[in-house]
Structures are given as C-alpha cells and as structure tokens.
C-alpha positions in Angstrom: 12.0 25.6 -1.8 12.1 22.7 0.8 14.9 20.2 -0.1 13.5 17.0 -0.9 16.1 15.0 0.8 14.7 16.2 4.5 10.9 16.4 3.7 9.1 13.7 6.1 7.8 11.2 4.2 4.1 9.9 3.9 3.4 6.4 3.4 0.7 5.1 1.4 -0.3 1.8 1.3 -2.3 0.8 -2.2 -5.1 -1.9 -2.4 -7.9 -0.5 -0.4 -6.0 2.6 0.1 -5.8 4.5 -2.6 -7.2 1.6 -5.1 -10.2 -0.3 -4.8 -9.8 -3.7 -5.2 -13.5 -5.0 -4.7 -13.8 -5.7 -8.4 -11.2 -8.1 -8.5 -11.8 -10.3 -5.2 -13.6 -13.0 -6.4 -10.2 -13.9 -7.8 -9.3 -15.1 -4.1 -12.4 -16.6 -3.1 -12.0 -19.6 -4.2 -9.2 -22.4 -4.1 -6.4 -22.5 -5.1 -6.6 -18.8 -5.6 -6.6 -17.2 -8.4 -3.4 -14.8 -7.9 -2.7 -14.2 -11.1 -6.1 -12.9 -12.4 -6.0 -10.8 -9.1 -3.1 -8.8 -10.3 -4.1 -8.6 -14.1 -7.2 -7.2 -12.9 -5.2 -4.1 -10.6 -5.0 -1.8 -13.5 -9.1 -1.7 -13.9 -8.8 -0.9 -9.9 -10.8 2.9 -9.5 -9.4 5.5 -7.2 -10.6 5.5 -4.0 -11.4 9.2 -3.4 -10.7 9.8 0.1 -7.1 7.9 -0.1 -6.3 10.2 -2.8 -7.3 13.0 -1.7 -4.9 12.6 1.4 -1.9 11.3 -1.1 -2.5 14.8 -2.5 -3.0 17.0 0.4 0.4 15.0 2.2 2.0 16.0 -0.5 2.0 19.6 0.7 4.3 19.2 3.6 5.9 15.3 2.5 7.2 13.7 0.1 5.0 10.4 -0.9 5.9 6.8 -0.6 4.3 4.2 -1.8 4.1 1.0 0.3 2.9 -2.1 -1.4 2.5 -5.8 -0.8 2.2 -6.1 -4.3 4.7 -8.4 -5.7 7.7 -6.7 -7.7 6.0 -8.1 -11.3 3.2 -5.5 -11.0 5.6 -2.8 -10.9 5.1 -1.2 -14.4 0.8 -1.4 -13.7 1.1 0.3 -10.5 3.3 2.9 -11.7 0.7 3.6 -14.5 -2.0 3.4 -12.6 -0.4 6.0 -10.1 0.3 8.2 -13.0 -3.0 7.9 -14.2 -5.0 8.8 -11.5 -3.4 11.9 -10.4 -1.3 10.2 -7.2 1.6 12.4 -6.7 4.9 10.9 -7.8 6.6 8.8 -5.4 9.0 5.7 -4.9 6.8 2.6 -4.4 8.1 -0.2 -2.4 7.1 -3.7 -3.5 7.9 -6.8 -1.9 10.1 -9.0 -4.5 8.4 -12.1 -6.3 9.4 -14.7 -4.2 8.7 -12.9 -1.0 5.7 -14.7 0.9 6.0 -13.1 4.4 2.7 -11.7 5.7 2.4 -7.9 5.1 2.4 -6.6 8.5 6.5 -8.1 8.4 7.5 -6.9 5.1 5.8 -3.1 5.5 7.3 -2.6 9.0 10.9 -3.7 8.1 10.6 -1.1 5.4 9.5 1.7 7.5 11.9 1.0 9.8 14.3 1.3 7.2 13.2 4.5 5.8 12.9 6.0 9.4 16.6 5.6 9.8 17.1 8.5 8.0 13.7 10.6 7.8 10.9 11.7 9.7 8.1 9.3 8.5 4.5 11.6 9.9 2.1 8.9 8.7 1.4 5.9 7.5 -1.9 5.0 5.6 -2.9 1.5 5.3 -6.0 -0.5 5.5 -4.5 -3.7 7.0 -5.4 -3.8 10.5 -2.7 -6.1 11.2 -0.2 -3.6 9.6 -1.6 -0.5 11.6 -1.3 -2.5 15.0 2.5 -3.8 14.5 3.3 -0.1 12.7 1.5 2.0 15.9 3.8 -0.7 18.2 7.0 0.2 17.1 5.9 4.1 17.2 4.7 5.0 13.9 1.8 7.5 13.9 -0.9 5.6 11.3 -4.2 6.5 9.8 -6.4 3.5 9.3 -7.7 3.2 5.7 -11.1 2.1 6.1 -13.1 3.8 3.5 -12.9 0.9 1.4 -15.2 -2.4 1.6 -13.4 -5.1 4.0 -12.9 -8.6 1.9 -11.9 -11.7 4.4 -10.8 -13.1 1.7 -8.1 -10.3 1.1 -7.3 -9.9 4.8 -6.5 -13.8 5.3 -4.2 -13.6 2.2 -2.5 -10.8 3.2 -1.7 -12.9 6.5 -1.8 -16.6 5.4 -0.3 -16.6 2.3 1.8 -13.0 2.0 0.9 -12.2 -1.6 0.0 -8.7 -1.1 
C-alpha cells in the first residue's frame, strides 16, 4: 500500500471543473451581483462528467485536492456535494470570506505551498488566467474546458475575486 503522505497530489479546481455552474449564472449577470444566490444555488450544480471522471482516474496514482475560489462559507455544501457525486475524498482549499484577491493569486500561492513538500502532477482548472500563471511557475495543468464559458464568471473571477 502506497503511503499517503508521499502520493503526488492532483489538483482539482470546482466550478466548471467538476461542477457545472451554468444554471446559476444569471445570478452575476446583472448588477450589483447577486453573490449570494450564486452560492445557494452550488449544491443544485450537476457533475460535469469528464472532470469527474479524471478526479476518479487521478485517484489511482494521487491523492486528490480540491482547489476552490469558493469562499470558506460554502464549505459544508461543497463537501456534500463532493460526497454526493462520487468525487474521491480529498482536502478542499477555499479562500477565507473576506479574501477578494483574483483567483489566479489565491490558487497559485496554494500550490506553491503544497509543492513544498509534494510532487503536485496536475492541476485541473478552467480559469485561463489560473492555467497561464500556474504553467509559469512550472506546474504541469490540464485546461478544463468541457464546460460552457460564462464572461460573466471569468470577469468575476478576475475583477472582483469571489470565486
């Protein structure tokens, strides 16, 4: 049995990447945006197939982490969700309430972190921004992009670092 301790870890991101979100952005269409409804809504989110399907077959060979820009709040509905939907277990990394950097600064300071003491193979995201800064500083990344693209999600993610 491998110890889990020196396992390489695989990074998941969540919205778009292993949930779909596209029921739920019309919440950030409009202003001010609706962030609130936007996060009540993630538990209704349905799997996207393809991300989960990777999640699973990493989990062969790494053990999972879960890479969020989620705010800390939502922490008991993504765990759920997670659980409900088959995701193998994993630690899931949220950025805390108050936290309003853009993604792309909050995920890489995390992997970084992480990659101080293990191998992380992959990341997974869907943020383009996120993939360009991770593949920068080294990180091997797999582009999620087998979910629809919402500019409403990508300029929050930048502009206004709720998730």
């Amino acid at each position: 049995m491998t110890d889990r301790s020196t396992r390489p870890l695989a990074v998941f991101d969540l919205d778009n990447t292993v949930a779909d979100t596209a029921h739920r952005q019309h919440f950030l269409e409009n202003r001010p945006r609706d962030w609130n409804g936007f996060f009540a809504a993630a538990p209704q989110d349905p799997p996207l197939a393809e991300g989960v399907a990777l999640a699973v077959e990493s989990a062969g060979e790494c053990e999972i982490v879960y890479l969020t820009g989620r705010p800390e709040r939502c922490r008991r509905d993504t765990v759920e969700w997670l659980a409900a939907h088959g995701l193998p277990e994993g630690r899931v990394f949220m950025r805390s309430n108050a936290d309003r950097r853009p993604a792309r600064f909050t995920k890489l300071e995390i992997l970084r972190r992480l990659a101080r003491d293990r191998e992380v193979r992959v990341l997974v995201d869907d943020d383009e921004l996120v993939c360009d800064d991770a593949e920068r500083a080294g990180f091997t990344v797999v582009r999620a992009r087998w979910a629809g693209r919402s500019a409403a999600l990508e300029d929050a993610q930048e502009r206004e670092g709720r998730t």
